[in-house]
C-alpha positions, 0 to 999 in steps of 0.5 A: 406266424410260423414262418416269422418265428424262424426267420426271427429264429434265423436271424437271431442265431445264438443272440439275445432278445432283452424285453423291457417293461413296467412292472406287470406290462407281461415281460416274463410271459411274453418271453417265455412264450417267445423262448418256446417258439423260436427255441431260445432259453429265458433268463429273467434277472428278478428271477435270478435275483429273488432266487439269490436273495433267498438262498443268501438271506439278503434283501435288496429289493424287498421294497421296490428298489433294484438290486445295486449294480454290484450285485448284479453284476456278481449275480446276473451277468455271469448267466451269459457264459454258463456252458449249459447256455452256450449254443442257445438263443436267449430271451431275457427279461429287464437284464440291466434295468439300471441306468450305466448296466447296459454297457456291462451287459451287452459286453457280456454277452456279446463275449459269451457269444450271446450278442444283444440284437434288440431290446424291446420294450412292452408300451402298456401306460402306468394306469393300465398296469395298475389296472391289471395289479387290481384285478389279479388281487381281486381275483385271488380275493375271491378264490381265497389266494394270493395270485401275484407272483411277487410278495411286494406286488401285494403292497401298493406302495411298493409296487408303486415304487417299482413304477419309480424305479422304471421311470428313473432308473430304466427308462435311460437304458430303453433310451440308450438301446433306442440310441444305437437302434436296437429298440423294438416297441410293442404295444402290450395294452391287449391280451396275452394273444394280442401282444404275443402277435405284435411282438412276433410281428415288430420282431420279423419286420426288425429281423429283415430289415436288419439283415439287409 
């Protein structure tokens, strides 16, 4: 596998991977696995954007919704020319989930020097990521704690409007990055080890295949 990182590594110079997904699909863990392994910087626009909301007591998403284009772009896009980030790799996790945001943010980062060279999307089906939510809340019913990483995954029905927005909305970007060919699919139904390695696997075959 080490020799697949750094070709990965190579190829993708100071570039960006973005990772796409359902909700609990295992973006941010899968990224944040490819980020150590090859050296890059993860960024993930729910991080960003919960992190913001926050600090400006505002509340875009509490409820499923994505966060409206403007305040992405004025909280979001400004990551990819950060100095502290401008000789690095970047793995990003949904950066531009909403349908007409992919253009702004490939123009970002491509005038960063962040270049998108592939979007992958993490293939995992609507009852298997339902599957997953329950059994994390069982989990932490039985140890007494909460152990999702978002307040709203504790709500059915808005984690069930986060699928909505996925479909609605996201699903038109995956298809326009699968338009210029920069879409990598990856089948996330396995474990953590499963999809890291079929990750690493479609990556290094994209990587060659592209250099030439």
């Amino acid at each position: 596998m080490e020799e697949k990182l750094n070709a990965i590594r190579e190829w993708l110079g100071t570039g960006s991977i973005d990772i796409f997904g359902l909700p609990m699909s295992g973006k941010d863990t899968v990224g944040i696995r490819l980020a150590e392994s090859i050296g890059a910087r993860f960024l993930s626009s729910g991080m960003i954007i919960r992190a913001m909301e926050q600090e400006t007591n505002q509340h875009f998403t509490d409820n499923g919704d994505l966060a409206p284009t403007d305040i992405f772009y004025e909280w979001v896009l400004p990551y990819f020319a950060r100095e502290d980030l401008r000789d690095s790799a970047l793995v990003l996790s949904s950066v531009g989930r909403w349908s007409g945001e992919e253009d702004q943010v490939m123009e970002a980062a491509r005038s960063a020097g962040h270049e998108i060279k592939a979007a992958v999307l993490l293939n995992v089906s609507e009852a298997d990521v339902q599957l997953r939510l329950e059994t994390v809340r069982e989990a932490g019913a039985r140890e007494g704690q909460e152990t999702t990483k978002r307040e709203d995954d504790r709500n059915r029905e808005v984690f069930e409007k986060r699928i909505r927005e996925f479909n609605e909305k996201t699903i038109p970007v995956i298809k326009h990055y699968q338009q210029l060919g920069l879409l990598v699919q990856v089948r996330a139904d396995m474990d953590r080890d499963g999809v890291f390695a079929e990750l690493v696997d479609k990556l290094y075959e994209f990587a060659t295949r592209k250099s030439y």
